[in-house]
C-alpha positions in Angstrom: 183.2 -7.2 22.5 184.1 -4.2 20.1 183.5 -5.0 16.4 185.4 -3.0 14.2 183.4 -1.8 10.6 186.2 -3.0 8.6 186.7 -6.3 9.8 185.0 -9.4 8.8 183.2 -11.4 11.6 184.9 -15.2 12.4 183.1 -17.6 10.8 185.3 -19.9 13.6 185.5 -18.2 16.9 189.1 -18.0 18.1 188.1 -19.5 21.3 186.2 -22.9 22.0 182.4 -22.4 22.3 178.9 -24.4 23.3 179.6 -27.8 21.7 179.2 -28.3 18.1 176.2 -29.9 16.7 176.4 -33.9 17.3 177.5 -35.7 14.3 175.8 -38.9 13.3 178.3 -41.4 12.8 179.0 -44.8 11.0 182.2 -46.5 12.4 184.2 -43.4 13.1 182.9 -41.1 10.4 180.2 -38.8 9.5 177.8 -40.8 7.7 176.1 -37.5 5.5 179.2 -36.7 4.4 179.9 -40.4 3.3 176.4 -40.9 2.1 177.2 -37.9 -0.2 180.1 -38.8 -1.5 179.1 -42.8 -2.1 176.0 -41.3 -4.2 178.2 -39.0 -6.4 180.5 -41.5 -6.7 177.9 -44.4 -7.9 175.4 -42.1 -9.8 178.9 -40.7 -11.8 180.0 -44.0 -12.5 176.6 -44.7 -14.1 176.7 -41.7 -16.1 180.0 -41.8 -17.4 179.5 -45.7 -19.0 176.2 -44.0 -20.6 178.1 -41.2 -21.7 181.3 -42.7 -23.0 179.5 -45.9 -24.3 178.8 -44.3 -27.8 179.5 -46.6 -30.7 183.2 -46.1 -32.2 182.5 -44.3 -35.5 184.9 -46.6 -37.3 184.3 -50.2 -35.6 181.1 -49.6 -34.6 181.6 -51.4 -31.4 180.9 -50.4 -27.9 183.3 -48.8 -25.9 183.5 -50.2 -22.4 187.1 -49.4 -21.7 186.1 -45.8 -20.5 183.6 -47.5 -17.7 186.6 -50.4 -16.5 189.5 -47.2 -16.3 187.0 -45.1 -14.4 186.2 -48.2 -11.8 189.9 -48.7 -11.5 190.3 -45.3 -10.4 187.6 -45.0 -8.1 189.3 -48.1 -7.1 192.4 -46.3 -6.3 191.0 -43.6 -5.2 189.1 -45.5 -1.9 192.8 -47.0 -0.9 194.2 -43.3 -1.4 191.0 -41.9 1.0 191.5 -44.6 3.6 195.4 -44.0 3.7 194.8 -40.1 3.9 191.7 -40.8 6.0 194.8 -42.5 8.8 197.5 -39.4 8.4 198.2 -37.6 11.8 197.1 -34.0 11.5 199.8 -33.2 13.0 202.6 -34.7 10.2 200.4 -33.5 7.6 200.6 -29.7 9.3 204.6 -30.0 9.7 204.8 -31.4 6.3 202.6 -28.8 4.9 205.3 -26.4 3.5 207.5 -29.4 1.5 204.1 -30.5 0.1 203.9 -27.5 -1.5 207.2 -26.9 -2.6 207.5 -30.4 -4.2 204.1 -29.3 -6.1 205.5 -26.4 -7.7 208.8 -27.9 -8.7 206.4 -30.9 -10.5 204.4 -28.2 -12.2 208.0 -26.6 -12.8 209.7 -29.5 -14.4 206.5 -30.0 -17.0 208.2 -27.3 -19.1 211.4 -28.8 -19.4 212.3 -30.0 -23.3 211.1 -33.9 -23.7 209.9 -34.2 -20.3 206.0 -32.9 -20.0 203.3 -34.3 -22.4 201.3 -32.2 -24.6 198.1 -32.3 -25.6 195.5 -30.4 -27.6 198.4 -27.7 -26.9 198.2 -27.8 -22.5 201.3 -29.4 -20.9 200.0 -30.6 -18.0 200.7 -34.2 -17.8 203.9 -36.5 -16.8 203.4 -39.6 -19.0 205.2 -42.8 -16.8 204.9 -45.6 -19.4 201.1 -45.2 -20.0 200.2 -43.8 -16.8 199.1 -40.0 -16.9 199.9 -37.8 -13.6 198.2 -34.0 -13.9 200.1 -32.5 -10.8 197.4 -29.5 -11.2 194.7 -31.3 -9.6 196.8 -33.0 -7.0 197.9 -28.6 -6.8 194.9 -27.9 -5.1 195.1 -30.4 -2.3 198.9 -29.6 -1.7 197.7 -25.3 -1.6 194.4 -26.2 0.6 197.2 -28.1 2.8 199.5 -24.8 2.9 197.1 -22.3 3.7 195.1 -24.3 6.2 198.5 -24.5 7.9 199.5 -20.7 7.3 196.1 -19.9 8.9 196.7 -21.7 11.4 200.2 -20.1 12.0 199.6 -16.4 11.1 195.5 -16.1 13.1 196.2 -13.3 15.1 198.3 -11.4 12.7 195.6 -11.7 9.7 194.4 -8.2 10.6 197.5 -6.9 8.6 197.1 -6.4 4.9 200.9 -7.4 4.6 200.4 -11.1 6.5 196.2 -11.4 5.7 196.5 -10.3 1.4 200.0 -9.8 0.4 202.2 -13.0 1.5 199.1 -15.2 0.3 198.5 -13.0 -3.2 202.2 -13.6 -3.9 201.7 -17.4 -3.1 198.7 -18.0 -5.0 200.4 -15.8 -8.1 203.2 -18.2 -8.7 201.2 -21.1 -8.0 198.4 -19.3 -10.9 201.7 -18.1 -12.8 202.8 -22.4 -13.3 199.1 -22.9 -13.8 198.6 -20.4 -16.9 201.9 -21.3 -18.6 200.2 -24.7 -19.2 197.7 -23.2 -20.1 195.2 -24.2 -16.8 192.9 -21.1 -16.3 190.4 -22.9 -15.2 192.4 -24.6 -12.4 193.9 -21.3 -12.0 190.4 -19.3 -11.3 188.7 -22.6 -9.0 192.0 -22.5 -6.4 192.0 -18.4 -6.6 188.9 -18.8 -5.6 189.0 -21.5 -2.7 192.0 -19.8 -1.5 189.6 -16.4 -1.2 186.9 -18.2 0.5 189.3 -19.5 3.7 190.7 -16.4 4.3 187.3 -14.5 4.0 186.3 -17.4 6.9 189.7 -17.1 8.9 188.5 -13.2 9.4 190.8 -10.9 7.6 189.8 -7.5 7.6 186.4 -6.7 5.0 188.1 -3.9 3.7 191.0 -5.8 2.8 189.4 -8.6 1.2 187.7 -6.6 -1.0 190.6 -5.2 -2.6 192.2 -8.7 -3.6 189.3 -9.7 -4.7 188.7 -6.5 -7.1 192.4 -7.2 -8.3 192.4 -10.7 -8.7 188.6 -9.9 -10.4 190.8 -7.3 -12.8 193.9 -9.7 -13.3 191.6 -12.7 -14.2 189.8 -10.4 -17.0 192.6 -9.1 -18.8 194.2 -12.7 -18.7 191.0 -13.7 -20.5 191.3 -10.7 -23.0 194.8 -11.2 -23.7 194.4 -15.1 -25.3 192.5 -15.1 -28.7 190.6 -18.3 -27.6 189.3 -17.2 -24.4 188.2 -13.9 -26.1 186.5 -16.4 -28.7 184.7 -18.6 -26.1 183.7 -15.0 -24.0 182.0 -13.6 -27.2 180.0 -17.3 -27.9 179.1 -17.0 -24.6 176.9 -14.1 -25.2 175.3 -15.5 -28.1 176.2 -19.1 -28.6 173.4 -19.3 -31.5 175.1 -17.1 -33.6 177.8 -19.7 -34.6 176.4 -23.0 -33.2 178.8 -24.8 -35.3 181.9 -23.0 -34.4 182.7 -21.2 -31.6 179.3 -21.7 -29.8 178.9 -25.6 -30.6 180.0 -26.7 -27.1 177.3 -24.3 -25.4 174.9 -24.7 -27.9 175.2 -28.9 -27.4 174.9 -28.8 -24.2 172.0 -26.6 -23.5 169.9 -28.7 -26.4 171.2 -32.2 -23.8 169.8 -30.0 -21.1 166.6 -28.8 -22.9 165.9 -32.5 -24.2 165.8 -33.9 -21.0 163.0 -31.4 -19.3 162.6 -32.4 -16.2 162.4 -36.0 -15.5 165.0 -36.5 -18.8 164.4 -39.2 -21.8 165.7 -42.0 -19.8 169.1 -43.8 -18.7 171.2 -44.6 -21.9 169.0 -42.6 -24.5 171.1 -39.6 -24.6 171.1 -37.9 -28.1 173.7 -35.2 -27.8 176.3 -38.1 -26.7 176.6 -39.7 -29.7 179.4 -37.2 -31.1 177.5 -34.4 -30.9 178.7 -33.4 -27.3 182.3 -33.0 -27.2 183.8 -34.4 -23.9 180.7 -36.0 -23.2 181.7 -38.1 -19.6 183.8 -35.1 -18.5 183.7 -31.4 -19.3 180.2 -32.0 -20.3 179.0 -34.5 -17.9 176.5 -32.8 -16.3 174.6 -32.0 -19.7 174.0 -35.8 -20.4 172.5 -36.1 -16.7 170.3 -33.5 -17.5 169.2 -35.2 -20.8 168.6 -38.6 -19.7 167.8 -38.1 -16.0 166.1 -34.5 -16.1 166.7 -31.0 -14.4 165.6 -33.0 -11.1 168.8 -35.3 -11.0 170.9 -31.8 -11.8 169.1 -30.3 -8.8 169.8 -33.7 -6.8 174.0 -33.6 -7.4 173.1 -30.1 -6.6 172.2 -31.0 -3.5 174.8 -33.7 -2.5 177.5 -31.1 -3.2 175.4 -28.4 -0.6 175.1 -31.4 2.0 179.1 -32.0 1.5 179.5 -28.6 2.1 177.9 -28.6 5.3 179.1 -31.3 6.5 182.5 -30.3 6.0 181.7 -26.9 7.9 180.0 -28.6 10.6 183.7 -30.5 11.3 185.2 -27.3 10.8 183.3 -26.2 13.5 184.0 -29.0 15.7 187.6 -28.7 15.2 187.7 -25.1 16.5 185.5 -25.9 19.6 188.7 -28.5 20.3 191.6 -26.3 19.2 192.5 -27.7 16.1 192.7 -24.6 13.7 194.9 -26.3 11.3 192.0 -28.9 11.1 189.4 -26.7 11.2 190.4 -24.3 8.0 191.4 -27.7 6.4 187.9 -29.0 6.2 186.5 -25.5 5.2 189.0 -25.4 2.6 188.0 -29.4 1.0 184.5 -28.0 1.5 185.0 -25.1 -0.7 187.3 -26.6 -2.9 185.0 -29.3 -4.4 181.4 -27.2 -4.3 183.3 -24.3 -6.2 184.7 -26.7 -8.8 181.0 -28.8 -9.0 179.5 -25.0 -9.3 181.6 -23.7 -12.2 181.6 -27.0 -13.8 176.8 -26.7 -13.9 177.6 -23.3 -14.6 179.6 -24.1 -17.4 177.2 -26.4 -18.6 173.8 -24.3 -18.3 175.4 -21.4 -20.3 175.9 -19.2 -16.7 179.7 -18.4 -17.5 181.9 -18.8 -20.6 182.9 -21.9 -21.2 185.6 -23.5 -19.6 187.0 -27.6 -19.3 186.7 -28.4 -15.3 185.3 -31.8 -14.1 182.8 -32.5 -12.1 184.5 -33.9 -9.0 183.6 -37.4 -8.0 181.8 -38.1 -11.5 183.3 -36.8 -14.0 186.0 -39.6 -16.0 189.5 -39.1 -15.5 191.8 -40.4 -13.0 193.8 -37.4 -11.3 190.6 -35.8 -10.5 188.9 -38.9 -8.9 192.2 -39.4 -7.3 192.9 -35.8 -6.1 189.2 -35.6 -4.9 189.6 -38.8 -2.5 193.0 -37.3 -1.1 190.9 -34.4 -0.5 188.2 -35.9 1.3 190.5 -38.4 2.9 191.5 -35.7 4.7 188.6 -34.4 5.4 187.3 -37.6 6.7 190.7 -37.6 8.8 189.7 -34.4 10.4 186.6 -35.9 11.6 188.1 -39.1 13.1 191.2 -37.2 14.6 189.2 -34.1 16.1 185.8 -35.9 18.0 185.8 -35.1 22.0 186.4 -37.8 24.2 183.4 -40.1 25.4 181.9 -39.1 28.4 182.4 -41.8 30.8 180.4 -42.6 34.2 182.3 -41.9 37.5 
């Protein structure tokens, strides 16, 4: 077969192959990528209670509420993974366009007068009587959806800049232009990213993908330039000591969590840097306090759990292809990358290896639209693996 120089090899062959590697199973399912999640999802629940737990500075009393509203969602979020878990591919694919569009008229209607809620100056949230929807977060599943479809749809044409860059660039810019009027960089940067990864894996041209990713490299730096905050938190990244109690106090806080805790941390509950030192301390921070009362060694563990997700979810990818299911298969790449690229910015954040930025870590960090949105995703995922396993061999 003739390989063209400027074309990227497909990470999923076009045609069915050798079988894919046999997946273990529990009941249906592939039991790493459930043992995964369940970890994350009990180890976060542990962390966020010691995290949030701190005594109220006026009452003095302990705050439990944050532990009972994070249960609930994780609650939630298990019936949102089984329904998910049960959609047929094939409705989600032929819904996968009005999914979308129903996406960016929520993010849409946010800026209309009285109707979004702000706070800390973002309008991102849809406040129905004490309930709090971010349609950001729930964004990235609709996009992953979308592209996984247009993928799908447009495989042998990807070769052409105008199907394989342009149509998805102009996509992903009004989707990033709803995003930033919020302000949302950081949602903004994780889905440009995911988005960049599946078609770099559906096999459009090399040549071609560097460019977009050049532009979208220059787009996303002069964004940053052109906010006096970000410039702020870009010049405390690269020397947070020099104002540790202004615009370097997040860094700064975090990396004393990290340092504290060595490698086998001080021990469950006896974080320091939680006690109002660290701000967002069971979210945008969360991975800090890990390191401080469970060590370097539990970092490199969540670490792990995210890699094994990731593989996982590649390993049905592959499975999908070898049975025809593209739609499925750049679905589960796309979960995949969706959650290890949000779990990577969100350490990186936190060790001082980019500016920083407010992005939770998915399955642990507290809030309820990002537990939720995370279980849609990986009820899909799941789904893909139920809905694309070859049919047991029977005896004649």
């Amino acid at each position: 077969m003739e390989i063209h120089t400027d074309q990227q090899y497909h990470a999923l062959p076009t045609e069915p192959t050798e079988p894919a590697e046999p997946v273990a199973e529990v009941g249906g399912v592939d039991h790493l990528l459930v043992f995964s999640m369940v970890s994350l999802l009990c180890l976060g629940a542990v962390m966020v209670f010691s995290a949030t737990v701190a005594a109220d500075s006026e009452t003095l009393a302990f705050n439990t509420r944050a532990m009972f509203r994070h249960l609930a969602h994780i609650g939630f979020g298990l019936v949102l993974l089984l329904v998910a878990m049960r959609l047929p591919l094939e409705w989600v694919q032929a819904h996968a366009r009005s999914i979308l569009l129903v996406m960016l008229l929520m993010l849409a209607l946010l800026f209309l007068p009285g109707v979004g809620r702000e706070v800390n100056g973002s309008l991102r949230w849809y406040d129905f009587g004490g309930l709090s929807v971010q349609p950001s977060e729930y964004m990235k599943v609709a996009a992953l959806i979308y592209f996984a479809d247009y993928l799908a749809r447009k495989k042998d044409d990807l070769h052409l800049f105008k199907v394989g860059i342009v149509y998805v660039g102009v996509v992903v810019g009004v989707i990033g232009l709803l995003l930033l009027m919020q302000p949302d960089f950081g949602t903004t940067a994780v889905l440009a990213a995911t988005v960049a990864g599946m078609m770099f894996l559906a096999g459009v041209r090399f040549s071609h993908f560097l460019v977009s990713v050049s532009v979208t490299a220059v787009l996303m730096t002069l964004l940053m330039w052109m906010e006096p905050y970000r410039v702020e938190r870009l010049l405390s990244y690269r020397d947070p000591w020099a104002d540790p109690f202004g615009s370097g106090f997040q860094l700064t806080q975090a990396l004393i969590a990290i340092g504290r805790g060595e490698w086998f941390g001080t021990g469950l509950g006896s974080s320091i840097q939680k006690l109002f030192y660290l701000p967002h301390a069971g979210n945008d921070f969360l991975i800090a306090v890990i390191g401080e009362e469970l060590g370097s060694v539990a970092i490199f563990t969540v670490i792990g759990l995210f890699a094994l997700i990731l593989w996982r979810a590649f390993v049905i990818a592959r499975r999908a292809i070898d049975l025809g299911h593209r739609f499925a298969a750049f679905l589960a790449q796309g979960v995949g990358l969706l959650l290890c690229i949000q779990a990577s910015v969100h350490i990186a954040v936190n060790t001082g290896l980019v500016p920083t930025k407010g992005l939770t870590l998915p399955l642990m960090s507290y809030g309820g639209n990002s537990i939720l949105a995370t279980m849609l995703a990986l009820g899909l995922l799941l789904g893909v693996d139920r809905q694309c396993r070859p049919e047991p061999r029977r005896c004649p």
